[in-house]
C-alpha positions in Angstrom: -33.2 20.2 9.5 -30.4 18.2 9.9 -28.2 17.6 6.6 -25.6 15.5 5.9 -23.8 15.4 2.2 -20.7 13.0 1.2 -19.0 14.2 -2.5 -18.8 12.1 -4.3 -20.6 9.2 -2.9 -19.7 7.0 -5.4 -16.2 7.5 -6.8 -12.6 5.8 -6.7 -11.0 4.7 -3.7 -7.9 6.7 -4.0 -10.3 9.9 -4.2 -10.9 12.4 -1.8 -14.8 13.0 -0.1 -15.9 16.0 0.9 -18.2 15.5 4.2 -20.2 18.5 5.3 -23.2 18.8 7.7 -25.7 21.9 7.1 -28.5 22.7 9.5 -27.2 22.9 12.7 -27.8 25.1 15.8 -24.4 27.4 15.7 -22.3 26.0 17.9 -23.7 23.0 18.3 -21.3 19.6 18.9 -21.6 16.9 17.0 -20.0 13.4 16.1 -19.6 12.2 13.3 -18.9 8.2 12.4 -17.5 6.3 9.9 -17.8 2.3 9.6 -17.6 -0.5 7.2 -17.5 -3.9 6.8 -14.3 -5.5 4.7 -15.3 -9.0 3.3 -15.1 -11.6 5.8 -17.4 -9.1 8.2 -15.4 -8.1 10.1 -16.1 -4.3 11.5 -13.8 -1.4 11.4 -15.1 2.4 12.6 -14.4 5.6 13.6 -15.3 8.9 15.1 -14.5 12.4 15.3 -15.9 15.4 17.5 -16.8 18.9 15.5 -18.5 22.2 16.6 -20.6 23.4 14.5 -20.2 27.5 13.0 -22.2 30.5 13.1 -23.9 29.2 10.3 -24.8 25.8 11.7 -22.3 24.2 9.3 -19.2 21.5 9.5 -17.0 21.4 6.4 -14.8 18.5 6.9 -12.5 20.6 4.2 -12.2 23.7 7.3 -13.6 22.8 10.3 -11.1 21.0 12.9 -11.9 18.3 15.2 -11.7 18.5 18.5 -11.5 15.2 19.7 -12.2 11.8 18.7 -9.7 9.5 16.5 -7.6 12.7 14.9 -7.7 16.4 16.2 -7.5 19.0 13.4 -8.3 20.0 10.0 -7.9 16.8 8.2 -10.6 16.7 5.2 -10.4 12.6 4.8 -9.7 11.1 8.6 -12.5 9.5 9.2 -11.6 7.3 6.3 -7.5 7.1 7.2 -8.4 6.6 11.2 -10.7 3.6 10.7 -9.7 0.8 13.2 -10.3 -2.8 13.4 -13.2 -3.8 16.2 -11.1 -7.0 16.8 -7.3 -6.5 17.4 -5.0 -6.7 14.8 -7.6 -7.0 11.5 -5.9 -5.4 8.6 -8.5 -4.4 5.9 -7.8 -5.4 2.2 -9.9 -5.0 -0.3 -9.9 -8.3 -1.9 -12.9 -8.2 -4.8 -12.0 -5.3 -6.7 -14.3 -6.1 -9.6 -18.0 -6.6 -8.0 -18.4 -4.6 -5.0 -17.0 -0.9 -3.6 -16.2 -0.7 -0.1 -19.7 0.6 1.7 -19.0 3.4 4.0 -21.8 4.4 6.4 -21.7 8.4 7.8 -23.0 8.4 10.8 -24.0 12.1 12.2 -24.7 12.8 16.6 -25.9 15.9 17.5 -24.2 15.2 20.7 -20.6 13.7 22.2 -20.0 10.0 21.9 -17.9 8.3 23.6 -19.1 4.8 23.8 -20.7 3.6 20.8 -24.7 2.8 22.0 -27.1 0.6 20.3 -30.0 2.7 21.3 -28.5 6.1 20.0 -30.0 6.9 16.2 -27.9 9.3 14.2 -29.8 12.0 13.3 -28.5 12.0 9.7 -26.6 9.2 7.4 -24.8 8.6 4.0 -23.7 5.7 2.4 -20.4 6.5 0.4 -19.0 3.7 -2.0 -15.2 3.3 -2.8 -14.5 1.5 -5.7 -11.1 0.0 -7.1 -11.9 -0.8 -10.3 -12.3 2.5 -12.7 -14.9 2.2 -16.1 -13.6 0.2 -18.7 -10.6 -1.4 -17.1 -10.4 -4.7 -17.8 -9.6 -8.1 -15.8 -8.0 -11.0 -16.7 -7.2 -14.1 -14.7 -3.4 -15.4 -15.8 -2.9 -18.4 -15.6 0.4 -19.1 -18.6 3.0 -21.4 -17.9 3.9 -20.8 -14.0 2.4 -17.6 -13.9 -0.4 -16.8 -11.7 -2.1 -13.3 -11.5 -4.8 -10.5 -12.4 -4.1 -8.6 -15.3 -5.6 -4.9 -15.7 -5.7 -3.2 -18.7 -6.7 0.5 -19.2 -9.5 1.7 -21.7 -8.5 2.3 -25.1 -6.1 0.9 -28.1 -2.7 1.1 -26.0 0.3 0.0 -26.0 0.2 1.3 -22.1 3.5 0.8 -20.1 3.6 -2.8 -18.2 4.0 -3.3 -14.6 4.2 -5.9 -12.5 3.3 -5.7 -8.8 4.1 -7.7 -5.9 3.2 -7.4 -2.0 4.9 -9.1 0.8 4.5 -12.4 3.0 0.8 -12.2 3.0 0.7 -14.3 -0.2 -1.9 -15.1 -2.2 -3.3 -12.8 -4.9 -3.5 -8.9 -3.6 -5.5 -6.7 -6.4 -6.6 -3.5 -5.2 -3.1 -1.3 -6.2 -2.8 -2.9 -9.5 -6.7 -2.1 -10.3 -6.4 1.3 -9.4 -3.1 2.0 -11.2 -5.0 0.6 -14.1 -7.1 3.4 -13.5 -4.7 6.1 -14.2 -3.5 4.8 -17.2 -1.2 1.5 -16.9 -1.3 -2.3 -17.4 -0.6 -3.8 -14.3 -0.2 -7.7 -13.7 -0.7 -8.4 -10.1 1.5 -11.5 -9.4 1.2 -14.2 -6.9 4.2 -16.2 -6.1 3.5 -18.0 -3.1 -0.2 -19.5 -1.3 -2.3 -19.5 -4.7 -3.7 -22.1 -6.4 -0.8 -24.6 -7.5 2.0 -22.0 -6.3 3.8 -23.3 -3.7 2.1 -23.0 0.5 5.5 -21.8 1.7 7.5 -19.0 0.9 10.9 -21.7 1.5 13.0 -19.9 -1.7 12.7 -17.0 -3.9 13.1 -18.2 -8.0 13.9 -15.0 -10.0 13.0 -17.2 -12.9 9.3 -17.5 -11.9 9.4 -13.4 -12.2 11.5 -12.9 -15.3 9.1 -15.9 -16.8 6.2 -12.7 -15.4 8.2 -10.2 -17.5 8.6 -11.7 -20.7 4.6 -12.5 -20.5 3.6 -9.1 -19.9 5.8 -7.6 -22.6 4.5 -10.4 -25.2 1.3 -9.2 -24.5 0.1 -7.0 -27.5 -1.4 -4.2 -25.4 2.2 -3.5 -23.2 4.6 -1.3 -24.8 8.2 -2.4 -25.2 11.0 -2.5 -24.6 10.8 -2.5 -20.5 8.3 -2.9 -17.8 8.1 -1.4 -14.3 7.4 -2.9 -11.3 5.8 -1.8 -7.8 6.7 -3.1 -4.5 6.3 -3.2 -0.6 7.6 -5.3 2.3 9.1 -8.8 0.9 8.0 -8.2 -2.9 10.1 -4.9 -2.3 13.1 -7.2 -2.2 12.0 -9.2 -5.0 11.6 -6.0 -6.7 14.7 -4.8 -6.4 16.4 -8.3 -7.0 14.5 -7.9 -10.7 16.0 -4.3 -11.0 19.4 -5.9 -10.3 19.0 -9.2 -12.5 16.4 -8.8 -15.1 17.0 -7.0 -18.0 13.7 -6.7 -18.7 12.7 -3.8 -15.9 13.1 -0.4 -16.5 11.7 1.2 -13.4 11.1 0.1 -10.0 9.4 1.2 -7.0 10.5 -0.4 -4.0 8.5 0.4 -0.7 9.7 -0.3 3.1 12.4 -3.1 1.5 15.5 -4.5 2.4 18.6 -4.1 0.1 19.8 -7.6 1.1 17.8 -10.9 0.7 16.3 -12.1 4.1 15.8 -15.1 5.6 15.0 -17.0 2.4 17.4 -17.9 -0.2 17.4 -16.0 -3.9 18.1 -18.3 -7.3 18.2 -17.4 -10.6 19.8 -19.7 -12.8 23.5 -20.6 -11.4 23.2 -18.4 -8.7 22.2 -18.4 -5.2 22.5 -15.4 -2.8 22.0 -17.0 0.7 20.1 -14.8 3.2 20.6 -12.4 5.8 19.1 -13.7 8.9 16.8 -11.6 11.9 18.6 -12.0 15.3 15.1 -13.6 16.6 16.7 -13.6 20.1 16.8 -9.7 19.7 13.0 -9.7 18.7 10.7 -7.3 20.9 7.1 -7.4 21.8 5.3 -4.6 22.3 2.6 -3.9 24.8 0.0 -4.8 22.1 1.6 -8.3 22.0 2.6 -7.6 18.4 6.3 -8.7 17.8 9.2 -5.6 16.6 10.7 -7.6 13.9 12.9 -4.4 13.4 14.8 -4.4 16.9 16.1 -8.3 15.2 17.3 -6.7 11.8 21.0 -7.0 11.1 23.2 -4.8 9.6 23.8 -4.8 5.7 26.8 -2.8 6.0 28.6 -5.6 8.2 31.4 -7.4 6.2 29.7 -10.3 7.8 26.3 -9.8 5.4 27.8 -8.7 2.1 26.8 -12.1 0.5 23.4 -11.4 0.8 23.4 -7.5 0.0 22.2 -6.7 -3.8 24.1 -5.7 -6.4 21.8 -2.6 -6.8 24.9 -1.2 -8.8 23.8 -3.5 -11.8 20.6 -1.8 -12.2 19.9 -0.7 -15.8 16.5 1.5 -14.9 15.8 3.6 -12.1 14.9 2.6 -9.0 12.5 4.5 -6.5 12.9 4.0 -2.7 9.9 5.0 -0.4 10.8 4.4 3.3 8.7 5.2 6.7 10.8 6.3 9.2 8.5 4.7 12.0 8.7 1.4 10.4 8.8 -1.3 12.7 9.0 -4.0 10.9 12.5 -3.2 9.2 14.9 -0.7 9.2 14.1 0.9 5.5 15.5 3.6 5.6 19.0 2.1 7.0 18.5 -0.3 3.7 17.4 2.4 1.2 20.6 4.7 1.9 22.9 2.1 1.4 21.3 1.3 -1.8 21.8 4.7 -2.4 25.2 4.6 -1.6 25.8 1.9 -3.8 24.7 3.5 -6.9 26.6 6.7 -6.3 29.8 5.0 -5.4 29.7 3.1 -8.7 28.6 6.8 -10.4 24.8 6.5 -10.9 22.2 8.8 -10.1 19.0 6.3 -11.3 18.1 6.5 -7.4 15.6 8.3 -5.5 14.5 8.1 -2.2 11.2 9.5 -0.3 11.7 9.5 3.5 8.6 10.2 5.3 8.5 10.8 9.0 6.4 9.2 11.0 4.8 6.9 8.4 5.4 3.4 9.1 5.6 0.0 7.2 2.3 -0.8 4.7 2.3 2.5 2.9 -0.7 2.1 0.8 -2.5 4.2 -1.5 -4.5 6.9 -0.1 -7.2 7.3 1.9 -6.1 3.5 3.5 -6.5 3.2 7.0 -3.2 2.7 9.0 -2.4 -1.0 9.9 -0.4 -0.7 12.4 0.0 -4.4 13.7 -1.8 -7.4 12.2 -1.7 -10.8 12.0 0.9 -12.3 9.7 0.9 -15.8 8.1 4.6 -16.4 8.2 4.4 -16.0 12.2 2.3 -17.3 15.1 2.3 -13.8 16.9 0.7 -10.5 15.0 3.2 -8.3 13.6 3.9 -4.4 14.8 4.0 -2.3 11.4 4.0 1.0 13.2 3.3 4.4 12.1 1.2 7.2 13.4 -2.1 7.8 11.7 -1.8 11.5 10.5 2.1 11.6 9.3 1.4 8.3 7.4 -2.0 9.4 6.1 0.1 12.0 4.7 3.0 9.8 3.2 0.4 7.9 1.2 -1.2 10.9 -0.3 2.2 12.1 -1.2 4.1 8.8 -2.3 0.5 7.9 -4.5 1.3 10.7 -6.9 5.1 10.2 -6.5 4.4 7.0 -7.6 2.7 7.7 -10.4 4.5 10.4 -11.9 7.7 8.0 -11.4 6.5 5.7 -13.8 4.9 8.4 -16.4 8.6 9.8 -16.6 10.2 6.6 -17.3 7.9 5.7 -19.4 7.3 8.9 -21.2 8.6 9.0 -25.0 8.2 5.4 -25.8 5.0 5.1 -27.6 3.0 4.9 -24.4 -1.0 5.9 -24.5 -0.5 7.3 -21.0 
């Protein structure tokens, strides 16, 4: 008899599941499936081809696939090769509080190649990924201008604050900050543009509105003083390291596939105004997808021409973490990040590091997340091409996660934190 087993199958999304089928004929091919729905309904799935042992087994944790959407020994790729059944779909988790991503296991005791309505899988699983671990609590901010989802750990605290910001999607992103949360920190995930009374349009970046963000989160009596960290990718990357550079406030930041420069849209804080480096749009590619390559219309921040715009990363009072893909499409990170770099050792600092992974590309999310490689962008009336390739950036995530983490625990460590 057929048997199929998912461990756990109810557990955190940034845990691993150990898939293994029992019962088989040795030698016998199979498929298995993955597939789930994100919120709006739309469908993403995938597939991979096993042989079975001697034993009539497949343990996801040994056995390599042949075929399918990875080859090879890769314990979690049917979750990390999930694709989008309509072009260009990114999946976000969106409710972290009431419902778990549902994965459906789907096992074929044959080759699959086209997916069949009359085909039943002769075994199934449900697996449930959740983003929210017990005890962590939510709160909706809403002080002064501020506009977020605070998460705070289990337990009296004080827990080390940090603030965490995504790109030009907008709108309020959750899922990272509820899952630090998990491990053991106090995360505000802030909106600053395309929620609620914040402004539609991304037209200029106010450092005040996230210092205003800082000085809330360390008044709150559950975040340990004196600093905060903060956590960044794409455009909040930049607005990450413009805190680092201006804000007394942050201690440690982690900046992921940003610029060192402010682009397109002007930065103020207070009497200042760094104007932007602009994209050389008549540079801009399109790849065969139809996705645009933002990357082939990034300028140089080493130019003489662009120094107005570049960071004073120099300035920084905490340390700063730089995590680039080196198949980023969308900019040129790693170009960005060693210049930083370069910065803070020609001025004598050493409060930089920077992770380089090959082949990982531009949304480097926590683990287990499928690649995006092109999606559809609000900012743009053409999808954007993120790039990566599925296994090497399946890999960065896994990596940079606990990178991540143990970052902030080392900075933090020593301060009173209940880490």
């Amino acid at each position: 008899m057929f048997q199929l087993t998912a461990t756990p199958p109810n557990g955190l999304a940034d845990e691993p599941v150990h898939i293994r089928v029992t019962g088989l004929p040795p030698a016998q091919m199979v498929t298995l499936k993955a597939s789930l729905k994100d919120e709006k309904g739309n469908l993403f799935q995938s597939k991979a081809f096993y042989r079975a042992n001697e034993a009539g087994e497949v343990d996801l944790e040994r056995a390599p696939a042949l075929g399918g959407d990875y080859v090879g020994v890769h314990a979690m790729g049917l979750f990390w090769s999930l694709k989008p059944e309509k072009a260009f779909r990114r999946l976000l988790k969106r409710d972290v509080i009431n419902n778990p991503f549902k994965v459906t296991l789907d096992l074929y005791d044959s080759v699959c190649l086209q997916d069949s309505t009359t085909a039943q899988p002769r075994a199934s699983q449900m697996v449930q990924r959740w983003f929210l671990g017990p005890g962590v609590q939510r709160k909706q901010i809403r002080e002064g201008r501020v506009r977020g989802a605070l998460f705070i750990p289990p337990g009296e605290g004080p827990f080390p604050g940090i603030i965490d910001l995504f790109g030009s999607i907008g709108g309020l992103v959750e899922f990272r900050a509820s899952l630090l949360a998990t491990h053991g920190f106090a995360v505000l995930a802030l909106a600053y543009f395309a929620y609620e009374d914040l402004p539609d349009k991304l037209l200029e970046l106010d450092l005040e509105y996230f210092e205003e963000a800082a000085n809330f989160l360390l008044a709150h009596p559950k975040i340990q003083r004196p600093g905060i960290g903060v956590i960044s990718v794409s455009k909040g990357a930049e607005i990450g390291l413009a805190m680092a550079c201006y804000l007394k406030q942050v201690v440690a930041t982690v900046c992921i596939s940003g610029s060192n420069a402010i682009l397109e849209i002007p930065l103020r804080y207070r009497d200042l105004l760094v104007t932007p480096m602009r994209f050389d749009w008549e540079c801009i590619q399109i790849h065969v997808s139809g996705a645009v390559r933002l990357r082939s219309g990034n300028r140089d921040s080493r130019n003489e021409m662009n120094q107005q715009s570049v960071l004073p990363v120099e300035k920084a009072q905490g340390c700063i973490l730089f995590i680039v893909g080196e198949n980023d499409e969308c900019l040129n990170t790693r170009a960005y990040a060693e210049q930083a770099m370069d910065q803070l050792k020609s001025h004598g600092r050493s409060s930089g590091k920077m992770l380089v992974y090959p082949g990982a590309g531009h949304l480097i999310e926590p683990p287990y997340a499928p690649l995006c490689f092109a999606s559809w962008s609000p900012a743009l009336p053409r999808p954007v091409l993120w790039g990566g390739d599925p296994v090497a950036h399946a890999a960065a995530q896994e990596h940079s996660w606990r990178e991540i983490q143990k970052f902030f625990r080392q900075h933090f460590s020593g301060t009173g934190s209940k880490l």
